[in-house]
C-alpha positions in Angstrom: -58.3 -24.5 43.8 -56.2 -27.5 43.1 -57.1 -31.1 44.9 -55.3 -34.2 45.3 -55.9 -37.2 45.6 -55.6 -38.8 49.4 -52.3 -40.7 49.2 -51.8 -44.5 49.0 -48.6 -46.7 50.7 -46.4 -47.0 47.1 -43.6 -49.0 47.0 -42.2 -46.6 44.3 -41.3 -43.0 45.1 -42.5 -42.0 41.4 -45.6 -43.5 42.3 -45.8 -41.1 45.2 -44.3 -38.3 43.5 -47.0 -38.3 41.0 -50.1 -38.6 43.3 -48.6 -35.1 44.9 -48.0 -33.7 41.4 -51.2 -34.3 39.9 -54.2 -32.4 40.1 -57.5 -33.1 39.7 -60.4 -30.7 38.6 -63.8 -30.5 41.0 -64.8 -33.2 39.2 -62.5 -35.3 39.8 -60.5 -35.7 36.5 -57.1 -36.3 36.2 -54.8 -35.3 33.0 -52.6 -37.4 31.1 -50.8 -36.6 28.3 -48.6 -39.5 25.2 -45.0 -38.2 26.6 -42.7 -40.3 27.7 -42.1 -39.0 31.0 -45.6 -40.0 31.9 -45.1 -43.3 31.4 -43.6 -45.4 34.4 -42.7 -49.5 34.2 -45.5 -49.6 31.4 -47.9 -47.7 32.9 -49.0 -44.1 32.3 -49.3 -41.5 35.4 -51.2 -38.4 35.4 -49.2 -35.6 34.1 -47.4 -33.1 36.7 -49.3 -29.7 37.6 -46.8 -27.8 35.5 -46.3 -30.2 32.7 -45.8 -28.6 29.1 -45.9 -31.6 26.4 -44.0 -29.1 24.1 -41.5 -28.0 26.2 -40.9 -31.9 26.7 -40.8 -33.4 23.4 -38.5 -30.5 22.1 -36.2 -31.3 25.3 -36.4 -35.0 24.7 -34.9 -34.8 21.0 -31.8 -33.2 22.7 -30.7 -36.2 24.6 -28.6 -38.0 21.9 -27.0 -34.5 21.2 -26.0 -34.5 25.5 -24.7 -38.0 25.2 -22.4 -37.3 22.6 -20.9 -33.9 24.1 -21.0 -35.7 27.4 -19.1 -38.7 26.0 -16.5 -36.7 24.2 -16.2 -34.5 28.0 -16.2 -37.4 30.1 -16.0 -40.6 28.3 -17.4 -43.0 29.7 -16.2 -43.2 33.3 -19.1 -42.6 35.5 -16.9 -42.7 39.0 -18.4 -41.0 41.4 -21.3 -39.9 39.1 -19.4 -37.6 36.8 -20.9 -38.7 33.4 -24.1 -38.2 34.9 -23.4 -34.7 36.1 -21.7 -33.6 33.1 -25.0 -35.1 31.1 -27.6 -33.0 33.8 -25.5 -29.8 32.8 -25.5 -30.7 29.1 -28.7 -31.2 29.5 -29.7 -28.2 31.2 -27.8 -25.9 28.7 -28.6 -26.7 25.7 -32.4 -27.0 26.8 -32.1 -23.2 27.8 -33.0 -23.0 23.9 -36.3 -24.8 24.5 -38.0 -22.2 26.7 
């Protein structure tokens, strides 16, 4: 059985987000992992309940490859948040390959 750790006031929703996310064994020990993602401001959180370092890495060498179709599909004009949607489907497709 999974337990969490009692929540804390955060001033950062991330914060928050990874208190929920993280589990702990019955001893009390929380994972954490090198990845990127688990780093926040400088400071490294414990890794999510589902988190797959592979899976991550593999995902986060695709990112120059999104911002270049992105660019190229919706230049640089975010109005309205369209670069950033076109980039979150970019994304999403091409990391179809990584699972």
């Amino acid at each position: 059985m999974t337990t969490y750790k009692k929540m804390t006031r955060h001033s950062k929703i991330d914060d928050a987000l990874s208190q929920l996310d993280a589990p702990q064994g019955g001893n009390g020990e929380v994972r954490y992992c090198d990845c990127a993602e688990t780093q926040i401001d400088g400071e490294r959180i414990p890794s999510p309940r589902f988190h797959d370092c592979q899976y991550c890495r593999a995902r986060s060498t695709l990112v120059p490859t999104a911002v270049k179709i992105t660019n190229e599909v919706a230049g640089s004009n975010n109005g309205g948040g369209h670069w950033t949607r076109v980039f979150a489907d970019t994304m999403e497709e091409l990391a179809k390959r990584c699972l």
